[in-house]
C-alpha positions, -999 to +999 in steps of 0.1 A: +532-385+605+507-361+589+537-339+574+544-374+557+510-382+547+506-347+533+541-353+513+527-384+502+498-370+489+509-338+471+537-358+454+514-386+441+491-359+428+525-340+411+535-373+391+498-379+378+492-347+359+503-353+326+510-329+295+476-338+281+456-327+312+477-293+314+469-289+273+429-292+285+430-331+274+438-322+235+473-339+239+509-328+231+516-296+212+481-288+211+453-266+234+417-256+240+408-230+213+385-200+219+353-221+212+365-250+234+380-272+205+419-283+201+434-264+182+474-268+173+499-245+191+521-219+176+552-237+161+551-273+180+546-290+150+514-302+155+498-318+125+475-300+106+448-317+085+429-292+056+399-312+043+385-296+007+355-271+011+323-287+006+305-273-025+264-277-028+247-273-061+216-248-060+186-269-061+163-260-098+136-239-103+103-260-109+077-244-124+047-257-124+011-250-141-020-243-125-040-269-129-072-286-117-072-294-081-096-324-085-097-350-114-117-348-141-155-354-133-149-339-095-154-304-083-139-287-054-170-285-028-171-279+011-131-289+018-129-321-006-130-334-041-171-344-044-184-360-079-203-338-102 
């Protein structure tokens, strides 16, 4: 009875692995990569998609004059703007 149990058991486990779970759960023709993403396999003609690099703009220069800190009839006293 156990040697059937045991057959039982190892063949039920047998027909549930799929091709996806041996591939590391990326699916057919494609495995884990070296940084744990799927990457496609050698020549199972997975499908590869190439998305255009993204391009950003430098941001411009502002330049900008020294100025007053305070509005005109306030002066810069003990941490604050204070009337004159």
């Amino acid at each position: 009875m156990k040697y059937l149990f045991a057959a039982v058991l190892l063949a039920s486990s047998v027909a549930s692995f799929t091709a996806a779970e041996a591939a590391g759960g990326c699916g057919p023709y494609r495995h884990r990569g070296p940084y744990g993403g799927c990457v496609p396999n050698g020549g199972g003609g997975g499908v590869v998609v190439v998305r255009p690099p993204v391009v950003v703009a430098p941001a411009p220069v502002v330049v900008v004059r020294p100025g007053r800190g305070c509005p005109y009839g306030f002066v810069w006293r003990y941490g604050r703007c204070r009337p004159i």
